[in-house]
N, C-alpha and C positions, 0 to 999 in steps of 0.2 A: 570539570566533571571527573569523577573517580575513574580507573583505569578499569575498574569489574562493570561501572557503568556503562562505558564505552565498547568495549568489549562486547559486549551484552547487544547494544544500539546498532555493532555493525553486523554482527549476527544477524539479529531481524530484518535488519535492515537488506542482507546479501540473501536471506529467505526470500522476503517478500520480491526482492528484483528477480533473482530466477524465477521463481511463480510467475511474476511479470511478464520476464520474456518471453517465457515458454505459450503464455495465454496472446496474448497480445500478437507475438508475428504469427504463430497460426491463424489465428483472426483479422489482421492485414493481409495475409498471404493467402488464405482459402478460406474467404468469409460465411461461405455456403456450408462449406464442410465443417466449420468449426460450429455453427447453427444446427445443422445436422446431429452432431456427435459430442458436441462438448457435454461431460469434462471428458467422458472415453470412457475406458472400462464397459461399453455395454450402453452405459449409462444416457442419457440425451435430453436435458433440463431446460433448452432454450425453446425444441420444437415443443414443450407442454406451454407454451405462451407465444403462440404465432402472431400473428402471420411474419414473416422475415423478411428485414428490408436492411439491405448491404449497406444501405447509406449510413442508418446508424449503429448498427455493429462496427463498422469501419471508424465512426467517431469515437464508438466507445474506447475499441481498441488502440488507439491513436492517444486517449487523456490516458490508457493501461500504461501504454510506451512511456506517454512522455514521467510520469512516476516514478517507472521501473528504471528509466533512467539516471531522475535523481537518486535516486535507493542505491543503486548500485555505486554510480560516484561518490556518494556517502558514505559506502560501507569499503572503498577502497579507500579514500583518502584521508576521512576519519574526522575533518573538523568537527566542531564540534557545532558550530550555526548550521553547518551544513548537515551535519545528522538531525537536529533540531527540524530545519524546514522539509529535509526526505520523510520524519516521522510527522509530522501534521500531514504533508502531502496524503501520507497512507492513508492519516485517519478522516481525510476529508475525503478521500475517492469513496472507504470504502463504508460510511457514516450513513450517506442516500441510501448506498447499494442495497445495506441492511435493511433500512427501513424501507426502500421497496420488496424487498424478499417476504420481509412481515407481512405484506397483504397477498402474497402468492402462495402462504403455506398451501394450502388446500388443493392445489397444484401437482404438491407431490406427495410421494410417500415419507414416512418418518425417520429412514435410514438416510434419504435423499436432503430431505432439512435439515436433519443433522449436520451430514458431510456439509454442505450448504454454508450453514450459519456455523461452521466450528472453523472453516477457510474463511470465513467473511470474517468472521471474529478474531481472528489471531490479524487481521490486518488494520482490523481498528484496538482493540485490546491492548495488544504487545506495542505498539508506539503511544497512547496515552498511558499508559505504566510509564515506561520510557522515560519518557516527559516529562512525568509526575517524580522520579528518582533524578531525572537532571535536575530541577529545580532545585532539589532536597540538597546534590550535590554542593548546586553552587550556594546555597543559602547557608550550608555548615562552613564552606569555607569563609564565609563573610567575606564583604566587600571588596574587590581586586584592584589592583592598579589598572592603567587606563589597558584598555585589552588590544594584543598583537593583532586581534582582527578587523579592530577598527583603523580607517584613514583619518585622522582630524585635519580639518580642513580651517585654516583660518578665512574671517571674517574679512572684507577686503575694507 
C-alpha cells in the first residue's frame, strides 16, 4: 500500500478509535447517563426512542469497544491486514447502525440527522474509500513476492 494511503487509513483509523472510546466507556461506565444525554451538547437522541434497557446499551457498547480497539491498534502499528480488518470492522458496526437510523429520521430534527448520519457516515464512508484505494494500491504494484505476513506452513 502507498505510504499517503497508509497514512491516510491510520488517520481514520485513530479518529474513529477516539470516537470509540470516548462513546463506548461512558456507556460501560454510566449506561443510564449516557441514554439520558448522549451525544451532549444539550442534545439527547437515545431518550427520542425509549424505552432504556442497560442490557443492551451495555452490548452495544461493548461491540463500540471491542472495534475501537482494533482501530486503534491499527492505527498505532500500521500493518497493513491489520488496517484492512479495523476498516471493515468500522464499516460493518456502523452499515446496520445506518440503516437503522434511516427508519428513525422522523425522530428527530434536521440538524439532529444531520449530525447523526454525517458521524455515522465518516465511519462507514472513510473505511470503504480506504479499502477501495488499498486495493487500487496493491493492484498498481502488481503481483508481490510471497508476503512478510504470511506463515507458510508445509504440508506434512
Amino acid at each position: 500500500m502507498e505510504e499517503s494511503t497508509r497514512r491516510w487509513a491510520r488517520s481514520v483509523l485513530a479518529i474513529i478509535g477516539l470516537v470509540g472510546a470516548e462513546v463506548s466507556a461512558w456507556a460501560l461506565i454510566a449506561p443510564k447517563h449516557f441514554y439520558e444525554h448522549f451525544p451532549g451538547g444539550g442534545r439527547q437522541w437515545l431518550t427520542a426512542l425509549p424505552p432504556y434497557n442497560e442490557h443492551l446499551l451495555r452490548d452495544y457498547a461493548a461491540g463500540v469497544f471491542a472495534v475501537t480497539v482494533l482501530a486503534l491498534w491499527a492505527a498505532v502499528v500500521g500493518d497493513r491486514r491489520l488496517i484492512q480488518a479495523a476498516l471493515v470492522a468500522s464499516a460493518a458496526l456502523a452499515a446496520p447502525h445506518i440503516a437503522y437510523h434511516l427508519t428513525t429520521i422522523d425522530s428527530y430534527g434536521v440538524a439532529d440527522n444531520v449530525a447523526s448520519f454525517a458521524t455515522l457516515g465518516f465511519s462507514f464512508v472513510a473505511p470503504v474509500v480506504l479499502l477501495a484505494f488499498m486495493a487500487r494500491d496493491r493492484r498498481a504494484r502488481g503481483p508481490s513476492p510471497v508476503s512478510r505476513d504470511r506463515v507458510e506452513v508445509a504440508a506434512p
